[in-house]
C-alpha positions as CSV (number, residue, x, y, z in Angstrom):
1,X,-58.1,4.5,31.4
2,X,-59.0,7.9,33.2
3,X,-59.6,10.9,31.2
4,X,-57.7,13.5,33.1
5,X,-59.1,16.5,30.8
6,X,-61.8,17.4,33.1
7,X,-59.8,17.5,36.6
8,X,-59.4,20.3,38.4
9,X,-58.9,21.5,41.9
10,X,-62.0,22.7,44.2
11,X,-61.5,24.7,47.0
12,X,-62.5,26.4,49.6
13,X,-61.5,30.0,50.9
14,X,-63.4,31.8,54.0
15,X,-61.5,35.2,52.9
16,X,-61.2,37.2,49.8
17,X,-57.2,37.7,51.1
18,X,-57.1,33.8,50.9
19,X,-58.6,33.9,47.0
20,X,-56.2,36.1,46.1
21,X,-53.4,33.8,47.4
22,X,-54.6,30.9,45.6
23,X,-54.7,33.0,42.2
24,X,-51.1,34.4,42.4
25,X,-49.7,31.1,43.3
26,X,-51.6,29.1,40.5
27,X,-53.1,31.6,38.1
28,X,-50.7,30.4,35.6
29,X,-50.1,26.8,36.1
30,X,-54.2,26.2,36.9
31,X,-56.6,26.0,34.1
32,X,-59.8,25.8,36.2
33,X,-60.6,26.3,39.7
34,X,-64.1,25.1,41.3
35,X,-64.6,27.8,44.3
36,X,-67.4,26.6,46.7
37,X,-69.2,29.0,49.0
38,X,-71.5,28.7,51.9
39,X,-75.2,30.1,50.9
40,X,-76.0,33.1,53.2
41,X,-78.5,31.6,55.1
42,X,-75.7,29.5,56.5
43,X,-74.3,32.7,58.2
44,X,-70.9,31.1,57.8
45,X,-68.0,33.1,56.5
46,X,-67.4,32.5,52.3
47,X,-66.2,35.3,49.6
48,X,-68.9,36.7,48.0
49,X,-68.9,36.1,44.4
50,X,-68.5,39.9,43.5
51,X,-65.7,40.0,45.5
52,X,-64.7,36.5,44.0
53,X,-65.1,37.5,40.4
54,X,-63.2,40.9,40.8
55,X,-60.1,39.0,42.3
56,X,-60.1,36.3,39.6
57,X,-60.6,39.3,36.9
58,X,-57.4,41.1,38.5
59,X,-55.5,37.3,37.5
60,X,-57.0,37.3,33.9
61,X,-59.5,34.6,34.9
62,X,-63.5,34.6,35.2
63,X,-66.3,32.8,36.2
64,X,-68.0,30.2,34.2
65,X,-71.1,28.1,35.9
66,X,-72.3,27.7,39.0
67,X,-73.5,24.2,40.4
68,X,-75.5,23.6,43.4
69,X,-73.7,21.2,46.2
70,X,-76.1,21.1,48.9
71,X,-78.6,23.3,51.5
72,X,-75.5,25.1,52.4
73,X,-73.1,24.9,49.7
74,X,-72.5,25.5,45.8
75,X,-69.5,25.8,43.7
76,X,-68.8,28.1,41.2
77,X,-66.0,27.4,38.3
78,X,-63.6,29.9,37.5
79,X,-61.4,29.8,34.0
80,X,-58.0,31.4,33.2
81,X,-58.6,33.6,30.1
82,X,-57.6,32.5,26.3
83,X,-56.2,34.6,24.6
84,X,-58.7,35.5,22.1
85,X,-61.1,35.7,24.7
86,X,-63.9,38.3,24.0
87,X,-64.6,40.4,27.2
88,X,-67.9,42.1,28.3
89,X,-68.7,45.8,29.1
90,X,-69.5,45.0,32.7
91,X,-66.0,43.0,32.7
92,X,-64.3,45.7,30.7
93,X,-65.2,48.1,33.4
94,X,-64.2,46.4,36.2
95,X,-61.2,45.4,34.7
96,X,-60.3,49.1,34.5
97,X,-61.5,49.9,38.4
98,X,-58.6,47.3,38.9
99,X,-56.3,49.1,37.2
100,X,-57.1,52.2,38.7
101,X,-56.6,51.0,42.0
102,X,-53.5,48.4,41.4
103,X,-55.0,45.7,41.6
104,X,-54.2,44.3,38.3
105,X,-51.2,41.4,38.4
106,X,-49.5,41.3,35.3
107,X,-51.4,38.6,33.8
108,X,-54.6,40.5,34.2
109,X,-53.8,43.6,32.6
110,X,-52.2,41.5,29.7
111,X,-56.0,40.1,29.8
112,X,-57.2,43.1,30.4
113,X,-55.5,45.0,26.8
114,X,-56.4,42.2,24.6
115,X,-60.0,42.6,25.9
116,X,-60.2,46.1,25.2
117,X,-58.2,45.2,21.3
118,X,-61.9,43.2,20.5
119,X,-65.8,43.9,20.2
120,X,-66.8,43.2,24.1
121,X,-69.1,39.8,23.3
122,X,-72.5,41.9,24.5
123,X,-72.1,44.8,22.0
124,X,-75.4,45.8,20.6
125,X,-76.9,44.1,23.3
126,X,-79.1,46.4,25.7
127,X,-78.3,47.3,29.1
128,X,-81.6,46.3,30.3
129,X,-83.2,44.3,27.8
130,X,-87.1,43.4,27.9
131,X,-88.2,39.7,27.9
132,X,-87.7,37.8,24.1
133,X,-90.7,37.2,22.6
134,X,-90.0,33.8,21.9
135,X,-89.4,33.5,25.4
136,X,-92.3,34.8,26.4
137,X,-94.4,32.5,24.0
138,X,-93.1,29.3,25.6
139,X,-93.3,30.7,29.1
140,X,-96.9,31.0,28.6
141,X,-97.6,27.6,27.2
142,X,-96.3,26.3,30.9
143,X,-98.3,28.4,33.8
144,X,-95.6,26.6,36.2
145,X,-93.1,27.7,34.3
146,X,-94.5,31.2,34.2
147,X,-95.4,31.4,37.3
148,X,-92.1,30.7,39.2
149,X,-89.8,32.8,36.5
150,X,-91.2,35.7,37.3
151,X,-90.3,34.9,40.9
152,X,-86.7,35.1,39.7
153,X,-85.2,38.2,40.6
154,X,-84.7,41.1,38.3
155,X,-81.0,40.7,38.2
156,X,-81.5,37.1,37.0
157,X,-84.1,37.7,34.3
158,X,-81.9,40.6,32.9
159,X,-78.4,38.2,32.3
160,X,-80.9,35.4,30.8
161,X,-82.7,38.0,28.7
162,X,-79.1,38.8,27.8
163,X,-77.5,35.3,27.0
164,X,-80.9,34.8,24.8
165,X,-80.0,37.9,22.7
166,X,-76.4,36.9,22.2
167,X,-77.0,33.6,20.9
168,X,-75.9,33.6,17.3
169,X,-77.6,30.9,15.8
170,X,-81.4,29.9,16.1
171,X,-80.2,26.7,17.2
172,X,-78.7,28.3,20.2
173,X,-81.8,30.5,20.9
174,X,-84.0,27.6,21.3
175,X,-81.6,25.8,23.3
176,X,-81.3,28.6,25.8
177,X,-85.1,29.4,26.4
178,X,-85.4,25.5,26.9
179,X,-83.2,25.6,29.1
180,X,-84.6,28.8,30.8
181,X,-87.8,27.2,30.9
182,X,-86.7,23.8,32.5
183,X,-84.8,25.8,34.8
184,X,-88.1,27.7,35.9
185,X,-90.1,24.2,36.0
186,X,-87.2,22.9,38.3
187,X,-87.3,25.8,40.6
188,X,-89.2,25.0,44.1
């Protein structure tokens, strides 16, 4: 027997016009949505994921992970929001440049006010964060490892930083800089 659980449509839109589409006709029948994107060096037309990301905010969804197809392509998942989801600053903000500019559909600012009701998840948590020591201590047992994360781009090394600090058991810590780490040993 098939387990269904996990299905859920991927598709592709060339437009930010056709992403917003999609959401209002199934951002409340749709659990998930895979989104995939051409890379830029492709040069062909995809949504960028800013502009993907602000759309499914406006719908009450967001982004989740991010998987690698091909040389050209990659998909990114999208989720609709539960409803004691906890929101970030970052999201909390753009959630309120939606409003501002009525974008919001109904759903979203529903999203939107129980967001702003709870702690955003990355309270406490520093804007710009420095490295984790205990990241820092396994980086440099691995001088590959070391050496191509701090290729990674500021951007990158500031949301890892980030999901390293919000981790709210050790457990979790150590996963996550594993994981950072293999990530970095993977990178070519």
């Amino acid at each position: 027997m098939e387990d269904k659980k996990d299905e859920f449509p991927i598709i592709v839109v060339y437009t930010i016009e056709d992403w917003r589409k999609w959401l209002m006709k199934n951002h409340l029948n749709e659990k998930k949505v895979g989104l995939i994107s051409y890379k830029k060096h492709t040069g062909k037309l995809s949504v960028s994921h800013r502009e993907a990301m602000h759309e499914a905010i406006a719908f009450g969804w967001i982004d989740t992970t991010i998987k690698r197809l091909d040389e050209e392509r990659y998909v990114r998942c999208f989720v609709r929001r539960g409803d004691n989801a906890n929101w970030s600053k970052n999201t909390l903000r753009y959630g309120k440049e939606l409003l501002k500019a009525g974008r919001m559909s109904e759903h979203g600012i529903l999203r939107y006010k129980q967001g702003l009701k709870k702690r955003p998840h990355d309270y406490g948590i520093p804007d710009n964060p420095v490295m984790p020591l205990e990241l820092k201590e396994e980086l440099e047992k691995n001088k590959i490892a070391k050496k191509n994360f701090d290729l990674f781009p500021p951007s990158s090394k500031k949301m890892l930083y980030r999901s390293i600090l919000r981790a709210k058991t050790t457990e979790t810590k150590v996963k996550r800089i594993g994981e950072i780490v293999n990530s970095a040993l993977s990178t070519k």
